[in-house]
Backbone as numpy.savetxt, mean C-alpha at the origin, in Angstrom:
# Nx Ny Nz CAx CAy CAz Cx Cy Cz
2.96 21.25 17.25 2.61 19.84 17.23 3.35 19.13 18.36
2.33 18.60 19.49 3.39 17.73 20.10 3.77 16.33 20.44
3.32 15.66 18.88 3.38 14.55 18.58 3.48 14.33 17.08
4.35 13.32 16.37 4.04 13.34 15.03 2.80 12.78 14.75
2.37 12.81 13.68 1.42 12.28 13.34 1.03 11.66 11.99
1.18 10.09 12.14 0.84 9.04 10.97 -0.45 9.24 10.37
-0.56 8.92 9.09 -1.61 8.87 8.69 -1.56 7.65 7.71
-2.96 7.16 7.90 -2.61 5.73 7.43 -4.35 5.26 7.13
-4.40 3.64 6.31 -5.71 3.57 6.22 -5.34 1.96 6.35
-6.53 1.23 6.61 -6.16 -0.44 7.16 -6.36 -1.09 6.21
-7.15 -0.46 4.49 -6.88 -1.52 3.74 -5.39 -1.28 2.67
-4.83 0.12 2.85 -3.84 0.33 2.24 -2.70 -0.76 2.30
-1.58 -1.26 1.68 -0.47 -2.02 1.32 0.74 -0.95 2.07
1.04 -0.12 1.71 2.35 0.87 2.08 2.02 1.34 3.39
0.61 1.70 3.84 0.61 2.21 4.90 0.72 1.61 5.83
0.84 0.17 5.67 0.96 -0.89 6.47 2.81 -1.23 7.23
3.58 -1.03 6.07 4.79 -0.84 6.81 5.18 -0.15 7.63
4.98 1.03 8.04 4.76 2.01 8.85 4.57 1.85 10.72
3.59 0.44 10.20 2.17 0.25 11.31 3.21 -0.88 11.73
3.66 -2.17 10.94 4.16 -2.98 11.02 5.90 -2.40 12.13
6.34 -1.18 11.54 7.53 -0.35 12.17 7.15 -0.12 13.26
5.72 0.57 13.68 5.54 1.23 14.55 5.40 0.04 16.08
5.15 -0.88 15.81 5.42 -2.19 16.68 6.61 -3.02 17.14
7.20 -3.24 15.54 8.56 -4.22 16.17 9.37 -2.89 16.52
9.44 -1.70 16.61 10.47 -0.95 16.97 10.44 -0.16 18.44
8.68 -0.89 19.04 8.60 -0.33 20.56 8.28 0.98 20.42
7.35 1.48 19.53 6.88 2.71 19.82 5.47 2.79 20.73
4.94 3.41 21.34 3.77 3.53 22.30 2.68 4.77 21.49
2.75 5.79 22.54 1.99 6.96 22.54 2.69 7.74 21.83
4.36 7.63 21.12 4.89 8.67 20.77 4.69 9.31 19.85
3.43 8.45 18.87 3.21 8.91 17.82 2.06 8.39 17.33
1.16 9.46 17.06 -0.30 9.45 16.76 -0.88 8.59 15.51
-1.69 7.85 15.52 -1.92 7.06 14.05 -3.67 8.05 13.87
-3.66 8.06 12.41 -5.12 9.40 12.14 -5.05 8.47 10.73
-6.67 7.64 10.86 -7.04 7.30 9.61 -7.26 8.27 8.47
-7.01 8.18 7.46 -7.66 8.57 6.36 -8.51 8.13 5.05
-9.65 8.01 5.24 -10.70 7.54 4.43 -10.17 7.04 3.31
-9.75 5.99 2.89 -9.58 5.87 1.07 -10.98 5.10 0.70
-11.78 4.60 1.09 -12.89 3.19 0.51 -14.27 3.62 1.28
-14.79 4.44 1.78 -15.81 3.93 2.71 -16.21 5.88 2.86
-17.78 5.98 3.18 -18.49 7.11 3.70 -18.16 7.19 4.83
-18.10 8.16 5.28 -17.52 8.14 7.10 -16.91 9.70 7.46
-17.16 9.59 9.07 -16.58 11.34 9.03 -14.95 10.58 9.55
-14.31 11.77 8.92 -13.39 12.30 9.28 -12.75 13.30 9.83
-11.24 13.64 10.42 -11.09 14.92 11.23 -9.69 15.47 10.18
-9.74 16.40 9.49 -8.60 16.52 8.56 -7.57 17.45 9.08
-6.77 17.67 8.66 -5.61 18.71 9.03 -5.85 20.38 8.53
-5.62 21.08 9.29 -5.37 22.42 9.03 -4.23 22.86 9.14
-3.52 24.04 8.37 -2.07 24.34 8.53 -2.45 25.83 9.15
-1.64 25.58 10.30 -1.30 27.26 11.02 -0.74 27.73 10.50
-0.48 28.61 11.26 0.71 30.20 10.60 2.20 29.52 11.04
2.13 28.82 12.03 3.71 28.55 12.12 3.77 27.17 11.66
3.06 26.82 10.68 3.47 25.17 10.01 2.93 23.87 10.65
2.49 24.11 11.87 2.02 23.11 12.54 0.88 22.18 12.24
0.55 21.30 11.93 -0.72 20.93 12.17 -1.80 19.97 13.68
-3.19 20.40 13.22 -4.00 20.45 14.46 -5.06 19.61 13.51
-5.88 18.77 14.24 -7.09 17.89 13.85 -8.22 19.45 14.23
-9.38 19.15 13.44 -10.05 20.43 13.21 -11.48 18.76 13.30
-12.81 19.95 13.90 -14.11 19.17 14.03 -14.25 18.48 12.25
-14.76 16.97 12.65 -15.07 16.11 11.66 -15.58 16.91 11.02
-15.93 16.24 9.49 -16.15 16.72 8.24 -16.88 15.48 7.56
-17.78 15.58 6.75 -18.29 13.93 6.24 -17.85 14.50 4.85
-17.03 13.31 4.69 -16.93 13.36 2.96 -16.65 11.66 2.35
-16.55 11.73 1.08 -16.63 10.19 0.57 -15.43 9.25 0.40
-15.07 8.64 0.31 -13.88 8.04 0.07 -12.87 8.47 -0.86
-11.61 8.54 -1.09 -10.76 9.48 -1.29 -10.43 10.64 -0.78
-10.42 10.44 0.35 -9.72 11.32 1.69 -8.86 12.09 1.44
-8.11 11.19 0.69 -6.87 11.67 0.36 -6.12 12.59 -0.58
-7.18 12.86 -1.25 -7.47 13.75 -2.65 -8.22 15.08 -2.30
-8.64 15.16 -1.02 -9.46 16.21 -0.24 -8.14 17.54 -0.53
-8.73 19.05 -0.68 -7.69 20.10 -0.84 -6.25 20.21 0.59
-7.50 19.53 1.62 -7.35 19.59 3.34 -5.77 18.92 3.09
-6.08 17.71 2.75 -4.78 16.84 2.74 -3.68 17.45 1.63
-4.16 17.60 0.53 -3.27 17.83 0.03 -2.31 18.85 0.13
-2.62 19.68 0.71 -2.09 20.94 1.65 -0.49 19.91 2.44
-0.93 19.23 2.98 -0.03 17.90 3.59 0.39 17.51 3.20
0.36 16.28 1.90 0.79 15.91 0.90 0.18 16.18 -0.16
0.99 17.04 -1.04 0.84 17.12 -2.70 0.61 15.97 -3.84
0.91 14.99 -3.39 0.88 13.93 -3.47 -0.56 12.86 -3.61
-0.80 13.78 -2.46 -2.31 12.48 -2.36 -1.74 11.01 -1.62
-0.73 10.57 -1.28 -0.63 9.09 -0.97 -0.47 8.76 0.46
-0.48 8.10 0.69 -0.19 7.18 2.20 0.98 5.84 2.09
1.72 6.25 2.89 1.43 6.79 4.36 1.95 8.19 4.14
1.57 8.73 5.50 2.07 10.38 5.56 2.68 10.70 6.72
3.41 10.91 7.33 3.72 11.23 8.22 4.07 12.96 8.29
3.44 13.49 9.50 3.84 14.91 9.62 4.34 14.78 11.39
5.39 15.84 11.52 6.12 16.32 12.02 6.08 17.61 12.06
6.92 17.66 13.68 7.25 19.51 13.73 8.16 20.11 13.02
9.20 19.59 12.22 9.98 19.82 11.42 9.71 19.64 10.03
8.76 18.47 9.85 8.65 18.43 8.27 7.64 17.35 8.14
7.01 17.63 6.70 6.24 16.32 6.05 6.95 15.40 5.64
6.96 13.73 6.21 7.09 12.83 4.99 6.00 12.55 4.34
6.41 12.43 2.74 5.23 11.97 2.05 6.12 10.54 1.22
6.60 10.14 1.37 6.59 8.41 1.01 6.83 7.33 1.78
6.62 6.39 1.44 6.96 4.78 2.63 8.31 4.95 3.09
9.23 5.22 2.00 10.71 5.37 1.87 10.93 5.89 3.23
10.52 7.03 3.16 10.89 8.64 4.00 10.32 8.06 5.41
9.44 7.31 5.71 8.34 7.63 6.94 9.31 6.45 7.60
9.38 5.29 6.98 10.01 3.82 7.62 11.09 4.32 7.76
11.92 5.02 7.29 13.55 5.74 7.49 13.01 6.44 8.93
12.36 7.26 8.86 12.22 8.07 10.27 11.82 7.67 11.32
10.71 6.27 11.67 10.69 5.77 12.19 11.68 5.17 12.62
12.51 4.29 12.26 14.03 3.34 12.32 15.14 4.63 12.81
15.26 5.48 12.80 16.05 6.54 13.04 15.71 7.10 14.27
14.65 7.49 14.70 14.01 8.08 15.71 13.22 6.57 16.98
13.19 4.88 17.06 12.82 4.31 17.76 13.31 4.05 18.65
12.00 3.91 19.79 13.15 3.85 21.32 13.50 2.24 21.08
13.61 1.28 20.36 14.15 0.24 20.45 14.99 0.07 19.10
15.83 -0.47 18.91 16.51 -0.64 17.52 15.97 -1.64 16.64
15.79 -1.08 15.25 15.48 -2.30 13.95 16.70 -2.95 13.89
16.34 -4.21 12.80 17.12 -4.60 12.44 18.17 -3.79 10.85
19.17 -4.15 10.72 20.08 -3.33 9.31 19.44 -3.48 8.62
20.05 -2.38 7.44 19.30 -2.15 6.21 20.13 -3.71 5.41
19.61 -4.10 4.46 20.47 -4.63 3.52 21.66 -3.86 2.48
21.09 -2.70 2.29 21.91 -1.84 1.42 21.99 -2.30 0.20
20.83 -2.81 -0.08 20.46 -3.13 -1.37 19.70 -2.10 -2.15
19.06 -2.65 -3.66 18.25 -1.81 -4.34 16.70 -2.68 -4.16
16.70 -3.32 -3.17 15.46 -3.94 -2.70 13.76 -3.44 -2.68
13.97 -2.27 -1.65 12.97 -1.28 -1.56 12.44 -0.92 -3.03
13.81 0.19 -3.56 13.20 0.27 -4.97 12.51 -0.39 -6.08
12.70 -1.36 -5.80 12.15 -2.48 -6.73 11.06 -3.06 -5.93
10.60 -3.15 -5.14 9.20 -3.44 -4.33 8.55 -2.54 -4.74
8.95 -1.09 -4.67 7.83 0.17 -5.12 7.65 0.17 -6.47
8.75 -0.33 -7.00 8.55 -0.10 -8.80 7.61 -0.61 -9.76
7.15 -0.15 -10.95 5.90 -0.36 -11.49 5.66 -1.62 -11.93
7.33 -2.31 -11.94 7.11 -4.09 -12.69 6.36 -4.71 -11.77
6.17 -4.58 -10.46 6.00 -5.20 -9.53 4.48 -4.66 -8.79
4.41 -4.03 -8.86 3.46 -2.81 -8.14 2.10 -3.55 -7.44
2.38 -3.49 -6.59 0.89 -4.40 -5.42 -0.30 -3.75 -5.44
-0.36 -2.78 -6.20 -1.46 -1.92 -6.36 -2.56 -2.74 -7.44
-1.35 -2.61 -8.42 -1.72 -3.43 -9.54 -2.16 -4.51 -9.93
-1.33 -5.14 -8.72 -1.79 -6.67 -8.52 -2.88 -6.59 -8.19
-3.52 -5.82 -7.15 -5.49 -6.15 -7.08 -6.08 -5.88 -8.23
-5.81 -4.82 -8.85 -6.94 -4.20 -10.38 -6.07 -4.96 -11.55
-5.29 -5.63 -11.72 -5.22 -6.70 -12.59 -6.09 -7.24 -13.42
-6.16 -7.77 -14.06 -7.45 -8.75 -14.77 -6.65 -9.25 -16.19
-6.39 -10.48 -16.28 -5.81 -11.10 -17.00 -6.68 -11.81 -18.37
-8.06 -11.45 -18.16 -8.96 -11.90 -19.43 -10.35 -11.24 -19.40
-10.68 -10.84 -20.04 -11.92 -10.36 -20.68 -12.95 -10.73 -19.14
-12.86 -11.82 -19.01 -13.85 -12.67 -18.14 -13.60 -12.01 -16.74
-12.49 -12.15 -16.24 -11.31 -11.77 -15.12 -11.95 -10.06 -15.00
-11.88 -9.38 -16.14 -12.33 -7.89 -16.27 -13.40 -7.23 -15.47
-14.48 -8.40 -16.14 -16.02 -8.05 -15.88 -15.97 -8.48 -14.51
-15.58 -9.50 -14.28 -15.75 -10.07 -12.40 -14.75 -8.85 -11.83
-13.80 -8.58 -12.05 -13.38 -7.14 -11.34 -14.33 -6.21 -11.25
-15.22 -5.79 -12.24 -15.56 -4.80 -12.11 -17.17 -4.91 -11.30
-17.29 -5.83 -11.11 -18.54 -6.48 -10.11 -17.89 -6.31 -8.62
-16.80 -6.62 -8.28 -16.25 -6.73 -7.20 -15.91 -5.35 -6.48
-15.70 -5.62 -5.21 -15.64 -4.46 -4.04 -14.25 -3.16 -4.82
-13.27 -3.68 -5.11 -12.21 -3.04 -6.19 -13.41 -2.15 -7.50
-13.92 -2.48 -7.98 -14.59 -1.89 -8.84 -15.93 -0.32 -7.94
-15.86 -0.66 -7.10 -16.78 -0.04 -6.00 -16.06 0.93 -5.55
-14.67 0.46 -5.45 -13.77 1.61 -4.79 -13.23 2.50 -6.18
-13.11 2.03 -7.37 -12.54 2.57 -8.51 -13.30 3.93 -8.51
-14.77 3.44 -8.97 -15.70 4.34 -9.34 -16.30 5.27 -8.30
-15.93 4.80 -6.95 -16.25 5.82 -5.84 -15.04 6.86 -5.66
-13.69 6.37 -5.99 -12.97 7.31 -6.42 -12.84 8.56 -7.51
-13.42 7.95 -8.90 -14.12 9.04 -9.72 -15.02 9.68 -9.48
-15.62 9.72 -8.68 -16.91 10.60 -8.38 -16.20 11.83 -7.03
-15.68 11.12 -6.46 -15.05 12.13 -5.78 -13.92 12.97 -6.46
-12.97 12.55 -7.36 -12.50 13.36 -7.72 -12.92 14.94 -9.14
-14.10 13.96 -9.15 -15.12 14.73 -10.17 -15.55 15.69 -9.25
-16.10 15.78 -7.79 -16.84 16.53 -7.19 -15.70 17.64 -6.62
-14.50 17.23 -6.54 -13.53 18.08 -5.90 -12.60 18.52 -7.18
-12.69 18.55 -8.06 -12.30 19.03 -9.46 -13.04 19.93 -9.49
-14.11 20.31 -8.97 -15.24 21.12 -9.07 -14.56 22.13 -8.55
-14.34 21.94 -7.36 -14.45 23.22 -6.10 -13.20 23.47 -5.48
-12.26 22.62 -5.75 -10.50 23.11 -5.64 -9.80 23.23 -6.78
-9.83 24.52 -7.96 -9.62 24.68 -9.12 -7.76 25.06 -8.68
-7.79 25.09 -7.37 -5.98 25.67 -7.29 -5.40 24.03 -7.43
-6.27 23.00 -7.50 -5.25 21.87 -7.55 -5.83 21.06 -8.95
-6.14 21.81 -9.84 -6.44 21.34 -11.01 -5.92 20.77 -12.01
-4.30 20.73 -12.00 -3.43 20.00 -12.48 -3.33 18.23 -11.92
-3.35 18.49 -10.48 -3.78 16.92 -9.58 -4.95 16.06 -9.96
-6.03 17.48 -10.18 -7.45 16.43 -10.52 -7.39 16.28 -11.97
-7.04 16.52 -12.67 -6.83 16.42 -14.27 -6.06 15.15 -14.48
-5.20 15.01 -13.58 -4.38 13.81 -13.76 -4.65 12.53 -13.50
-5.21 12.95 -12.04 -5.76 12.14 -12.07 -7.37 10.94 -11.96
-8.20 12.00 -12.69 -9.00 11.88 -13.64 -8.88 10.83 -14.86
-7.70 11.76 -15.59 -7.74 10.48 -16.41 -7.28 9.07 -16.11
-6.17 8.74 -15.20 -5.52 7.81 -15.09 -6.67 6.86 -14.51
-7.52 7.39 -13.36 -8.45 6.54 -12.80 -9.79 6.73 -13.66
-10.40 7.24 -14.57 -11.24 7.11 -16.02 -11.07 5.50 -16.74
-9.56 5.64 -17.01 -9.46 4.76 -18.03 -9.51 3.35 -17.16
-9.22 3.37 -15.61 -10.07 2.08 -14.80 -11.39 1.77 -15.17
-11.93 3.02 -14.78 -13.67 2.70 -14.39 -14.11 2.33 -15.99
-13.19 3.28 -17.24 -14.09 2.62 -18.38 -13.55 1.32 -18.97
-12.78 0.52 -18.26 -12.62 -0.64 -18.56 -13.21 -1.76 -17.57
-13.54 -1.14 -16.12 -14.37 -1.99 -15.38 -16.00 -1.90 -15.87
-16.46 -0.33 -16.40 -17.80 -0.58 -16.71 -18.20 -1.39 -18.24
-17.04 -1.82 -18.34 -16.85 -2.73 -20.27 -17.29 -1.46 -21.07
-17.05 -0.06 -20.92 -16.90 0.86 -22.18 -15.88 1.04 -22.84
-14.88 0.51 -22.38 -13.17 0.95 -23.34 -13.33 0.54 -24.84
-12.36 1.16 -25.18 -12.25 0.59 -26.88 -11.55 -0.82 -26.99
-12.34 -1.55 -27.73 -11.55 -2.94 -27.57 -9.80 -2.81 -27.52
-9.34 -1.78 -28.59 -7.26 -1.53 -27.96 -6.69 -1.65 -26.55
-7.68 -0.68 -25.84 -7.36 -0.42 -24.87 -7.79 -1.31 -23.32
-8.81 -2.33 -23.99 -9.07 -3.61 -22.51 -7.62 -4.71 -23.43
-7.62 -4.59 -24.39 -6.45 -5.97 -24.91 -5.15 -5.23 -24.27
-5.18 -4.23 -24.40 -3.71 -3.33 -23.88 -3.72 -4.01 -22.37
-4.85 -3.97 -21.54 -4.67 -3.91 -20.18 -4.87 -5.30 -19.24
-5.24 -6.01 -20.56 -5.04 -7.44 -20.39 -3.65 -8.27 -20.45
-3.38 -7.65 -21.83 -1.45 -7.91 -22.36 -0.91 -7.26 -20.66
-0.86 -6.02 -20.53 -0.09 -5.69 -19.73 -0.43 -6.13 -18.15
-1.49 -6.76 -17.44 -1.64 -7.44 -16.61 -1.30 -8.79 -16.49
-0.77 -9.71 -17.65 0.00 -10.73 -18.08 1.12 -10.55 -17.74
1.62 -9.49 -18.46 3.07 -8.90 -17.90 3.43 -8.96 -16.45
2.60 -7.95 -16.01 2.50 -8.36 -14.65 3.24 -9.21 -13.44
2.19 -9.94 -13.77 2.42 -11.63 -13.16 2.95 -12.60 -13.46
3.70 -12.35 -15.06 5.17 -13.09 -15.02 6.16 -12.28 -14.59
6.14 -10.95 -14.38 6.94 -9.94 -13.21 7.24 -10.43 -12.10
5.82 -10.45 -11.42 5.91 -10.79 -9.86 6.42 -12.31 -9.91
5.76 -13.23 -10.65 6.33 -14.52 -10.68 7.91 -14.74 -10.66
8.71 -14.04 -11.61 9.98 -14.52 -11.81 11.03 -13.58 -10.28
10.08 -12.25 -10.23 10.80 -12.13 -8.95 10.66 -13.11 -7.55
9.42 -13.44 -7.35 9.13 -14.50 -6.37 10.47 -16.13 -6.53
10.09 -16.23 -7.42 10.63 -17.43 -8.09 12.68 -17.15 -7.83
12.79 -16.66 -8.44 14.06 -16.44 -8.59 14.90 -15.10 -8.05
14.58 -14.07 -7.98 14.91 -12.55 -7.74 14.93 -12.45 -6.03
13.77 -12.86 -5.40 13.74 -12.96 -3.88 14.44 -13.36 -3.29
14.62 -15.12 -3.58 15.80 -15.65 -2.85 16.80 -14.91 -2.57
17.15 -14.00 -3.30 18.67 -13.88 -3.38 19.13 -12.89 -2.43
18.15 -12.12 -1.89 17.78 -11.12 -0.90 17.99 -11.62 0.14
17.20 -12.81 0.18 16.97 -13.61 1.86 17.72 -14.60 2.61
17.95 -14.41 3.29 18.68 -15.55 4.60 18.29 -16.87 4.27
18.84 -17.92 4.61 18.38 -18.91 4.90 17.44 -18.87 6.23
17.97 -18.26 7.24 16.48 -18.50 8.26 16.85 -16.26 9.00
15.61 -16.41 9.45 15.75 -14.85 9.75 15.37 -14.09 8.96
15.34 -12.41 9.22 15.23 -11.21 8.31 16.02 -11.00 7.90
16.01 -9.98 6.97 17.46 -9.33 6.15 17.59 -8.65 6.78
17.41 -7.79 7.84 17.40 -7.11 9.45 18.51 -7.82 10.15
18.17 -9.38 10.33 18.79 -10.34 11.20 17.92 -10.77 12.06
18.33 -10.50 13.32 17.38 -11.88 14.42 15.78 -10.35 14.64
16.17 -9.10 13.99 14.97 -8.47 14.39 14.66 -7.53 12.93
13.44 -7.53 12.65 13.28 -6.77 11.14 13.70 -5.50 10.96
14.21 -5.05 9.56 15.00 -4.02 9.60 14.23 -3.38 8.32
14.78 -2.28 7.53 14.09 -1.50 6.76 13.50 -2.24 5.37
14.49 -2.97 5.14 14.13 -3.71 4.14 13.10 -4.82 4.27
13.01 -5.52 5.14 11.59 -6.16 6.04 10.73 -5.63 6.02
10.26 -4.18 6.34 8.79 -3.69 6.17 8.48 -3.84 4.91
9.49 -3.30 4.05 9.00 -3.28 3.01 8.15 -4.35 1.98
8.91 -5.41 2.48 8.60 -6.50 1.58 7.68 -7.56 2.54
7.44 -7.29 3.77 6.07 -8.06 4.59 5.18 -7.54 3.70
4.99 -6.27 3.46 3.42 -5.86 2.97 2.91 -5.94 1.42
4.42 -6.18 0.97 4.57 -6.54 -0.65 3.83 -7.77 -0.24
4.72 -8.93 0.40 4.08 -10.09 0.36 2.47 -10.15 0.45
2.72 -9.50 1.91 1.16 -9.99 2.24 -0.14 -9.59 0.76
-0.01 -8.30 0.31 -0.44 -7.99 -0.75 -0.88 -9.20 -1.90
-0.07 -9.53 -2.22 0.40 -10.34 -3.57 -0.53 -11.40 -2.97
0.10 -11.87 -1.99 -0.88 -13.59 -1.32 -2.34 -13.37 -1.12
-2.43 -12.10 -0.35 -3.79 -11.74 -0.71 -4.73 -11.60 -1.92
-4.07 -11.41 -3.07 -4.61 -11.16 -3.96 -5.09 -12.38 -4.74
-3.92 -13.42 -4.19 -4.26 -14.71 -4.74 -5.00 -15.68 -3.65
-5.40 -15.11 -2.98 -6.18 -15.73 -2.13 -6.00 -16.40 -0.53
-4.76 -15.89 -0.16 -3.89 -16.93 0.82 -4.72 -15.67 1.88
-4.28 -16.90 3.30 -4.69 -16.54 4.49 -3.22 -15.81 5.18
-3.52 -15.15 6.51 -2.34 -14.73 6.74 -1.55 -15.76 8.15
-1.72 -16.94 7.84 -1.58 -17.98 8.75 0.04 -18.47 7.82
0.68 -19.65 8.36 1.83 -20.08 8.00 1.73 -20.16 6.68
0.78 -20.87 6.16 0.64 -21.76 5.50 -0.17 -20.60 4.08
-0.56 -19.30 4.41 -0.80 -18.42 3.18 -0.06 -18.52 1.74
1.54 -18.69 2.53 2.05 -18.48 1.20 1.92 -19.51 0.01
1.17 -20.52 0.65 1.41 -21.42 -0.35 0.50 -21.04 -1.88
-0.47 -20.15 -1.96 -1.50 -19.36 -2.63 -0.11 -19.00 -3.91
1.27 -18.67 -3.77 1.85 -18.45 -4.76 1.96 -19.47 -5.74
2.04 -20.90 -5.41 2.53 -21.31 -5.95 1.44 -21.94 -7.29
0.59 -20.77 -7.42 -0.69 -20.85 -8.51 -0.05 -20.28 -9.82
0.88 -19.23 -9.14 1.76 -18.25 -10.44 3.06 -18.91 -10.61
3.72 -20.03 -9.57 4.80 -20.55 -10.03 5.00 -21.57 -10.68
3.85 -22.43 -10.92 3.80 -23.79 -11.39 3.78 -24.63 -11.07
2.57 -25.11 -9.69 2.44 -26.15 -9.06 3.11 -25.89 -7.63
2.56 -27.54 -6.95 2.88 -27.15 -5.59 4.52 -27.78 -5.40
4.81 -27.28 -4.37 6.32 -27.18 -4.03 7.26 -25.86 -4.60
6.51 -25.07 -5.22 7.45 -24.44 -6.11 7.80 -22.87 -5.89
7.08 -23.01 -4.19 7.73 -21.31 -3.63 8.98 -22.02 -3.08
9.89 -20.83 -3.41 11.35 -21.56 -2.62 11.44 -21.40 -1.57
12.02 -22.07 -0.49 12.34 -22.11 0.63 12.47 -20.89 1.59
13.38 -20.24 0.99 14.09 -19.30 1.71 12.46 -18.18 1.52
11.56 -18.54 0.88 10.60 -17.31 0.83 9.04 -18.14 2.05
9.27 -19.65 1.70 8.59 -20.26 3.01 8.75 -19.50 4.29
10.39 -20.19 4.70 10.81 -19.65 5.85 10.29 -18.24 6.49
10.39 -17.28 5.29 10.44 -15.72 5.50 8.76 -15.63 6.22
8.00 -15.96 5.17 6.65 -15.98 5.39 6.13 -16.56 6.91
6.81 -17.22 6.89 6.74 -18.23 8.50 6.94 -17.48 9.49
7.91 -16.81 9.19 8.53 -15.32 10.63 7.93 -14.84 10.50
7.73 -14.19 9.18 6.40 -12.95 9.56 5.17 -13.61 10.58
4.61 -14.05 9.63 3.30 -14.48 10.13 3.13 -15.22 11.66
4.87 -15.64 12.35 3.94 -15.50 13.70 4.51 -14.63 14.81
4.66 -13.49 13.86 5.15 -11.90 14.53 3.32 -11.54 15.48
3.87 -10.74 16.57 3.01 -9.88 16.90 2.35 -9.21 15.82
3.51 -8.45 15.68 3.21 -7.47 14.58 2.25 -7.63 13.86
2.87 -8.87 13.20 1.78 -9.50 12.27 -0.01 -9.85 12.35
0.23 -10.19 13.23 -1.36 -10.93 13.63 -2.16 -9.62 14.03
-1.47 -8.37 14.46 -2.39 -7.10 14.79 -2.94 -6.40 13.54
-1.63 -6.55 12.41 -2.38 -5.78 11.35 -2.90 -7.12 10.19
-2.50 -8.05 10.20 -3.30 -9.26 9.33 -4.37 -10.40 9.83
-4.09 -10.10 11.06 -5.31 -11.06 12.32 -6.47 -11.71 11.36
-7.15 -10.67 10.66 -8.59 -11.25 9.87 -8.43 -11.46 8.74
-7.58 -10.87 8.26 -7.37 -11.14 6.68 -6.18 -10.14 6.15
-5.77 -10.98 4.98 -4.48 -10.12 4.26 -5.17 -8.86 3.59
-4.19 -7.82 3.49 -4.93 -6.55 2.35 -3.86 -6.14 1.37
């Protein structure tokens, strides 16, 4: 290999820090970006593993969305997730791992870590930006999910993993798993669940968003500067992380990725005025980053 090589998708949340790294830290040509299908029909070029570990892009392939669940990839990551980064020395397979190696290996310097438990708690399930799109907080909320482009991608995900459950029986523990986990989506977006189980996922999407709320509200500040990154005058590890948290979340509630997006929180905080400052400010830097405007230019994801 004589380049690493990212793998990443443009509506993904995590794979976005990566992309966001791969800019403020002055990287160029040094390192290859290779979509991988999660939402959409389309060819792709997947990875093959040599005899000495390497990997090589091999002639396109048409397959359906969930790229990432393909045997090809998973060979790469066991995992299934993005971002991915491969190397001549090794796979990363988490955000953690890839934004560390980036920041370690850039010809320009990030800004410091905080040396907090920050990160962890951005990835963690109270919080989870994943979640925040397939949410649905009422019966009503449910059915309009499951009309929506999210509901399109749910069920285009079950079908692929139904079709490759078929024919990669060596990763049958992966498709079993996750089968069910993404099942019990589609049978609550197609309104078949058992009434327990849409009240379960209603209660627990409530949860949710007094999660994200009280961290926004109160938990964030405490992270952040009065003006600047937690990096300092240039973003640092803990910055990727939480641009794409943000952008996520605002997106979900509807905000643009202009100054003035964040104000879309203050639907979950209780009126206007009521994002704090120090998370204004933050939002403000981001958003009139380079960085920023290359991967949010048209819209938040």
């Amino acid at each position: 290999m004589s380049k690493p090589v990212l793998y990443v998708f443009a509506g993904c949340v995590w794979a976005t820090a990566p992309q966001l790294a791969l800019y403020e830290l002055g990287y160029g040509g040094e390192i290859v970006e290779e979509p991988v299908n999660l939402g959409e029909l389309r060819s792709l070029r997947y990875l093959t593993r040599r005899a000495n570990c390497a990997f090589t892009t091999t002639p396109s392939v048409t397959v359906a969305q969930g790229a990432n669940f393909h045997p090809k990839f998973l060979q790469l990551n066991p995992n299934g997730t993005l971002p991915t980064l491969a190397t001549s020395k090794r796979v990363y397979t988490s955000t953690a791992e890839v934004v560390s190696y980036l920041l370690d290996n850039a010809p320009r310097p990030g800004g410091k870590s905080s040396g907090t438990d920050l990160v962890e708690i951005l990835h963690g399930a109270a919080i989870d930006p994943n979640f925040s799109m397939l949410s649905a907080r009422s019966e009503a909320d449910l059915r309009a999910k499951g009309k929506s482009v999210g509901g399109s991608f749910v069920r285009g995900r079950q079908a692929t993993l139904e079709r490759l459950a078929r024919t990669a029986p060596e990763y049958k523990a992966f498709y079993t798993a996750k089968l069910a986990q993404n099942g019990f989506l589609v049978s609550l977006l197609d309104n078949v669940a058992p009434p327990e189980a849409v009240r379960y996922f209603i209660a627990r999407s409530n949860v949710h968003w007094k999660n994200v709320s009280r961290f926004v509200s109160t938990e964030l500040p405490v992270y952040l500067p009065d003006s600047g990154f937690i990096g300092g005058d240039r973003p640092g590890e803990d910055d990727f992380h939480l641009a794409v948290w943000l952008a996520r979340t605002v997106a979900v509630l509807g905000g643009s990725p202009n100054k003035d997006g964040v104000k879309s929180l203050e639907k979950e905080l209780g009126g206007s005025g009521t994002v704090p400052q120090k998370v204004k400010n933050y939002w403000k830097l981001w958003s009139e980053r380079e960085s920023w405007k290359v991967q949010y230019g048209r819209a938040l994801h």
